[in-house]
C-alpha positions as CSV (number, residue, x, y, z in Angstrom):
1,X,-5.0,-1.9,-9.1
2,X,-3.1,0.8,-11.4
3,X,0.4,-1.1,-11.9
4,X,1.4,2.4,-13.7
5,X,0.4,4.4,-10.5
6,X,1.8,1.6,-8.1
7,X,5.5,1.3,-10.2
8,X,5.7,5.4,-9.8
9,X,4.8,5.7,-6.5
10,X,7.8,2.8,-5.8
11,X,10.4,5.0,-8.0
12,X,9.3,7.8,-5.9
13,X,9.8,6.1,-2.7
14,X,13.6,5.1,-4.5
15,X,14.1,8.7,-5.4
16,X,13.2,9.9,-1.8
17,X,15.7,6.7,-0.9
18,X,18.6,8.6,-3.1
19,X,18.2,11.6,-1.1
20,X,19.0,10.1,2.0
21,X,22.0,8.3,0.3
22,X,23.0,11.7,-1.0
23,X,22.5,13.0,2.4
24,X,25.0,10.2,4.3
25,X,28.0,10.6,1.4
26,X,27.8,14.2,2.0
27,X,27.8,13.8,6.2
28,X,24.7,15.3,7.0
29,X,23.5,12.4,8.4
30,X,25.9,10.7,10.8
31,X,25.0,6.9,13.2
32,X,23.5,8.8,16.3
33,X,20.9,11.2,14.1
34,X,19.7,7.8,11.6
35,X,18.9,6.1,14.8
36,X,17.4,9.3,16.5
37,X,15.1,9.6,13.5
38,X,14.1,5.6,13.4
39,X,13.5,5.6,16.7
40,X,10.9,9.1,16.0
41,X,9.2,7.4,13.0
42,X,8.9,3.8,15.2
43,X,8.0,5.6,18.4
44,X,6.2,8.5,17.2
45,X,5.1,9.2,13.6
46,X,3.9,5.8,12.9
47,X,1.3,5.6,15.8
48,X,-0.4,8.8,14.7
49,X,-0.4,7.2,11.0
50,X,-2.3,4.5,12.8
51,X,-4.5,6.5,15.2
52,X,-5.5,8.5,12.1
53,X,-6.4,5.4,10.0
54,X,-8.7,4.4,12.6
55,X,-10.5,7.7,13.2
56,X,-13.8,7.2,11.1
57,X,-17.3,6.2,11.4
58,X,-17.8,2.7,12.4
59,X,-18.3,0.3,10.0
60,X,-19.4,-3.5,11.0
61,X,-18.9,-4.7,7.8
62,X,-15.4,-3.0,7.6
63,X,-14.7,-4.5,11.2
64,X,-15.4,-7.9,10.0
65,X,-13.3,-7.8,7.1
66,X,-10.5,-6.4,8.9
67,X,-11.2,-10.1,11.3
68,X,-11.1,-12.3,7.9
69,X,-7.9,-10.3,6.8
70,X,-6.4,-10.8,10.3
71,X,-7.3,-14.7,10.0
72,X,-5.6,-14.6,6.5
73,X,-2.3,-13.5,7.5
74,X,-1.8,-15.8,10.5
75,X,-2.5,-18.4,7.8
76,X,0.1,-16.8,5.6
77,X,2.1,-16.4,8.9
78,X,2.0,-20.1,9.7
79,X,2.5,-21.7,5.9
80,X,5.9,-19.3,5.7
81,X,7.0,-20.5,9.4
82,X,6.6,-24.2,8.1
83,X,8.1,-23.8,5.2
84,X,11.0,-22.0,6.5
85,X,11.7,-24.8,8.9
86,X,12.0,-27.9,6.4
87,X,13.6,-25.4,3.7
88,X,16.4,-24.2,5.5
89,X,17.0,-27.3,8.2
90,X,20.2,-28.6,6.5
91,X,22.1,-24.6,6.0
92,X,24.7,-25.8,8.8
93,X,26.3,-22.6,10.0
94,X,24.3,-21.2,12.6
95,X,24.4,-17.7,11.9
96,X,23.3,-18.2,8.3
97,X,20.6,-20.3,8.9
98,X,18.8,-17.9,11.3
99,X,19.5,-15.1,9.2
100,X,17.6,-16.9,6.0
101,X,14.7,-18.1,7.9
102,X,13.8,-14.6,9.6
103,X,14.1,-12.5,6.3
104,X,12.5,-15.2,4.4
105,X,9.5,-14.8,6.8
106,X,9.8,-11.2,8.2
107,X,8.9,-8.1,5.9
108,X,9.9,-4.1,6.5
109,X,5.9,-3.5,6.5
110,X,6.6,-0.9,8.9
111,X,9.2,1.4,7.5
112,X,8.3,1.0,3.5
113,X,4.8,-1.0,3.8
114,X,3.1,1.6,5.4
115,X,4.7,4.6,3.8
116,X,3.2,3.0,0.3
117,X,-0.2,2.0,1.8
118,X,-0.7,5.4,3.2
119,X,0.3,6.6,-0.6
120,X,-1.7,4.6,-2.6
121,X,-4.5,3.9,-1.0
122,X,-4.7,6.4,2.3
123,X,-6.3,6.5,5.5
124,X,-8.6,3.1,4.1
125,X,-5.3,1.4,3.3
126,X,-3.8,1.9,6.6
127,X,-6.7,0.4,8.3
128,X,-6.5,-2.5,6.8
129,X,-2.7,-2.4,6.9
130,X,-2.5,-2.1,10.4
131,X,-3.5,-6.0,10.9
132,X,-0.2,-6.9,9.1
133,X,1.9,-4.6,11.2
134,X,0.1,-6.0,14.2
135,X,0.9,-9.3,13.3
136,X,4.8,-8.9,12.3
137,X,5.2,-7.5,15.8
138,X,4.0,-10.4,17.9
139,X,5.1,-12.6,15.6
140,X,8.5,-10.8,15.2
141,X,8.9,-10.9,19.3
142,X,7.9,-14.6,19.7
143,X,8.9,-16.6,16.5
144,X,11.5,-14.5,15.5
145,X,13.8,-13.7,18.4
146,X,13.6,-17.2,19.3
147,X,15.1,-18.1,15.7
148,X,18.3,-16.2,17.7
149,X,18.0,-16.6,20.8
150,X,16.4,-20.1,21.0
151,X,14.8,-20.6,24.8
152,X,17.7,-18.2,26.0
153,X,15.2,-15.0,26.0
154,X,12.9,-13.7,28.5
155,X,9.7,-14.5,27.6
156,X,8.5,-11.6,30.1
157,X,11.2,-9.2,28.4
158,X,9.4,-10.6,24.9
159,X,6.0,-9.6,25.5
160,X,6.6,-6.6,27.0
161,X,8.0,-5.4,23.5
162,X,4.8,-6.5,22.1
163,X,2.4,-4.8,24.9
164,X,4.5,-2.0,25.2
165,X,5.1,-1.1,21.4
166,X,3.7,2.3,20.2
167,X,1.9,0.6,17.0
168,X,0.2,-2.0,19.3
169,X,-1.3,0.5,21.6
170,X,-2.0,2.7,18.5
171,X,-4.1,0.0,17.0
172,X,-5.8,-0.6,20.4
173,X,-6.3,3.0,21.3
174,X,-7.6,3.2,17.2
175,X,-9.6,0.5,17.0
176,X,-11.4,2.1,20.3
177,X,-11.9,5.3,18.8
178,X,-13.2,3.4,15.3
179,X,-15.9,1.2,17.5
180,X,-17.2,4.2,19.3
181,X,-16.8,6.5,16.3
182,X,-15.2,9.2,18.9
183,X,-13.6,12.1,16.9
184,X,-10.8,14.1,19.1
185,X,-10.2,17.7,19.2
186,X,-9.9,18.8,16.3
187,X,-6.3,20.9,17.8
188,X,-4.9,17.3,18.2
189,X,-6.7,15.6,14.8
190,X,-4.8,18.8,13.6
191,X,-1.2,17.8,15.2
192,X,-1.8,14.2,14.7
193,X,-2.0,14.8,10.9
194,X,1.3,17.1,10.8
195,X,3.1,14.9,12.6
196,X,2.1,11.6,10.5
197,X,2.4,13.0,7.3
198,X,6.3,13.2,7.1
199,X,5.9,9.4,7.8
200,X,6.3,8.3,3.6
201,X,9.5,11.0,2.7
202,X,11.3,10.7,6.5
203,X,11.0,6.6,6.2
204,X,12.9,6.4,2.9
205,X,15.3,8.8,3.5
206,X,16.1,6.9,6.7
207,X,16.2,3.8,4.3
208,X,18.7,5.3,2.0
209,X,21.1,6.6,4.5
210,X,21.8,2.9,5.8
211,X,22.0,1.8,2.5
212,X,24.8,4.0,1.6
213,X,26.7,2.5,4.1
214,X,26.5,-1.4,2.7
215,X,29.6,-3.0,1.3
216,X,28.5,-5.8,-0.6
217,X,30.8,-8.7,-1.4
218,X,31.5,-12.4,-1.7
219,X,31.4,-12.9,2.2
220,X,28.7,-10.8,3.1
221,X,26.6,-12.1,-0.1
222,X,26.7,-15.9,0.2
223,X,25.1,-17.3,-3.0
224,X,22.0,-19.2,-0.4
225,X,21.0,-15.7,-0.2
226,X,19.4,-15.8,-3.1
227,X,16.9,-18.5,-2.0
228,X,15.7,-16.0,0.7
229,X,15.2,-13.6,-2.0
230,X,13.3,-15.4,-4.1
231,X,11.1,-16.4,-1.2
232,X,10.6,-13.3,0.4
233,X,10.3,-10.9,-3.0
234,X,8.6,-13.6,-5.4
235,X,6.7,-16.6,-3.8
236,X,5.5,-15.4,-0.3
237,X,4.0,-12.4,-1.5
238,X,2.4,-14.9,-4.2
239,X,1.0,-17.1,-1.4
240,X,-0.4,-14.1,0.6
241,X,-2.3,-13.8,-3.0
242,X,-3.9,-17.1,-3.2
243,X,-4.8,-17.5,0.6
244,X,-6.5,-14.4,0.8
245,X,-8.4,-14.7,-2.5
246,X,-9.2,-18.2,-1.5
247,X,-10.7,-16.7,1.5
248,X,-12.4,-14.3,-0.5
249,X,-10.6,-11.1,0.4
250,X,-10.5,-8.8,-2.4
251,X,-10.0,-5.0,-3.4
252,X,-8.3,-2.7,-1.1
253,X,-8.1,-5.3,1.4
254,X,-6.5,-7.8,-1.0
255,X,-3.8,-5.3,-2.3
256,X,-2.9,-3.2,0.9
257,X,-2.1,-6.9,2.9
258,X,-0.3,-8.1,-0.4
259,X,1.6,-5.0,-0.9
260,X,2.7,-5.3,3.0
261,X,3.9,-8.9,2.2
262,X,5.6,-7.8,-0.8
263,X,7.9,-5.6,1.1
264,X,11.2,-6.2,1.3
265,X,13.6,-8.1,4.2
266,X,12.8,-6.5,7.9
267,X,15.8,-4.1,9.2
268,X,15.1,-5.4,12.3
269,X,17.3,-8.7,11.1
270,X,20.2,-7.2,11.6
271,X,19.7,-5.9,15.1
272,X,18.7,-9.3,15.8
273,X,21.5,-10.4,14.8
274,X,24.0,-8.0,16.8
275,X,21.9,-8.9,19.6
276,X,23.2,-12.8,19.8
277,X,26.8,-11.3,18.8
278,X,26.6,-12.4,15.2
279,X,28.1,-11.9,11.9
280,X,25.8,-9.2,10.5
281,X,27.4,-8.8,7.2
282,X,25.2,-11.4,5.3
283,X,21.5,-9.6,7.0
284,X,22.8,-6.0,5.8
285,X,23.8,-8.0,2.6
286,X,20.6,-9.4,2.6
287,X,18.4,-6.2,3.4
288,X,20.1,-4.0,1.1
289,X,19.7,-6.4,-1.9
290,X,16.3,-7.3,-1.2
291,X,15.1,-3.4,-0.6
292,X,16.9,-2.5,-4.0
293,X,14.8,-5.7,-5.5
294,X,11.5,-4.2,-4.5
295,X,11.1,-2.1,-7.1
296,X,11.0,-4.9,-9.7
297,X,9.3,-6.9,-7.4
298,X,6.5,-5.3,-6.4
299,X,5.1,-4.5,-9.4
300,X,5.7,-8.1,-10.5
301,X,3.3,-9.5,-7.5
302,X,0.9,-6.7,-8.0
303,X,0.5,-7.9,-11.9
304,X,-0.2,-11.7,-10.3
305,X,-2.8,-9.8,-8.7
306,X,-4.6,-8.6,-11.8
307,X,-4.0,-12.1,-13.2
308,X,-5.9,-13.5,-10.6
């Protein structure tokens, strides 16, 4: 892996992050339009970014390696869980304590994972990449909202945000078009390339222009923050090295899962947390920091790699 290549590409994605800060301060970009566009990169641009991925000759040898790196990541899914639980047991305020454990666990591997995957290592990447989106989402809609809602949700109303999410049925409707090695028209290969190549610049400019909004201070910061950081820039990512190598996963299925867990803290804790009527200073606090982290941390985990 090209650390030199990886660190631009990452000060790119920050550059592309600055416009969209630029683009809020000046009022171009107001609440209604950032969530009008999240909801067209979630919805839209990222299941052709999938689709695409997948449309290429079968491979059983690819197939079974996307099945180890799958196995791999519940693993990695399962050790953070765990740890998670005995770390943060004694954090007594409520609000805090599911804040820490979700972004401790819970990556943005959709929104800046994918973008870099699809840069650095292209259509190949995202295939493999795909398996960690996959499992953030079910694990996201089970183990996560229950973090806020405890046995309050509906379990129906959960999986049907799992079924019914556009990346899951891209990654089925792919992973059908990869096993029969069906090509479509080549008018809608055409459109479905258009539309998913905006995914990288549209996804950080969305990034920046919530950024630019963040006010970060003593209340919103709480110093047991930084034990979420630590965790979820520095050692996680460093565990999703050792279990996949361990496993014997290596090249760009090695980097494109570890560069998904080296993401940053998941937006989604913040919705999460408006959705129970919390206190979401400390996950916009928390999201912000971490995001503007990435850049030193990435790299960081990817030189482990090399190590390795």
């Amino acid at each position: 892996m090209n650390l030199t290549q990886l660190t631009s590409q990452i000060i790119l994605m920050f550059i592309l992050m600055l416009v969209g800060l630029l683009i809020n301060k000046l009022g171009f970009m107001h609440a209604q339009t950032s969530s009008d566009l999240t909801n067209i990169l979630l919805y839209v641009v990222s299941p052709c970014l999938i689709i695409k991925a997948f449309e290429q000759p079968f491979s059983a040898d690819r197939l079974q390696m996307l099945g180890r790196v799958i196995l791999g990541i519940l693993v990695i899914y399962g050790l953070m869980i765990l740890i998670t639980q005995l770390v943060f047991k004694r954090v007594a305020d409520t609000n805090l304590r599911r804040i820490m454990r979700y972004g401790s666990v819970y990556s943005n591997a959709g929104f800046m994972g994918i973008p870099l995957t699809s840069s650095l290592f292209g259509s190949t990447g995202v295939f493999f990449a795909v398996a960690s989106l996959a499992a953030f989402n079910i694990f996201s809609w089970t183990h996560g909202i229950t973090l806020f809602t405890g046995n309050q949700g509906s379990r129906r109303d959960n999986f049907k945000q799992i079924i019914l999410n556009p990346n899951i049925i891209a990654i089925v409707v792919g992973l059908v078009l990869f096993m029969t090695s069906f090509h479509l028209p080549t008018i809608a290969n055409s459109a479905i390339t258009y539309v998913s190549s905006i995914n990288t610049p549209l996804s950080m400019i969305v990034i920046g222009n919530s950024l630019a909004d963040v006010k970060l201070n003593r209340e919103t910061l709480d110093k047991r923050l930084w034990w979420v950081l630590l965790l979820r820039n520095f050692l996680f990512p460093y565990l999703a090295i050792v279990v996949l190598q361990l496993m014997g996963i290596t090249g760009v299925p090695l980097f494109t899962t570890v560069l998904m867990a080296a993401c940053p803290v998941a937006g989604i804790v913040v919705l999460f947390t408006l959705k129970v009527h919390g206190q979401p200073g400390p996950a916009v606090a928390l999201m912000s920091v971490s995001t503007i982290l990435s850049v030193l941390s990435i790299p960081l985990v990817f030189a482990l790699v090399n190590l390795h």
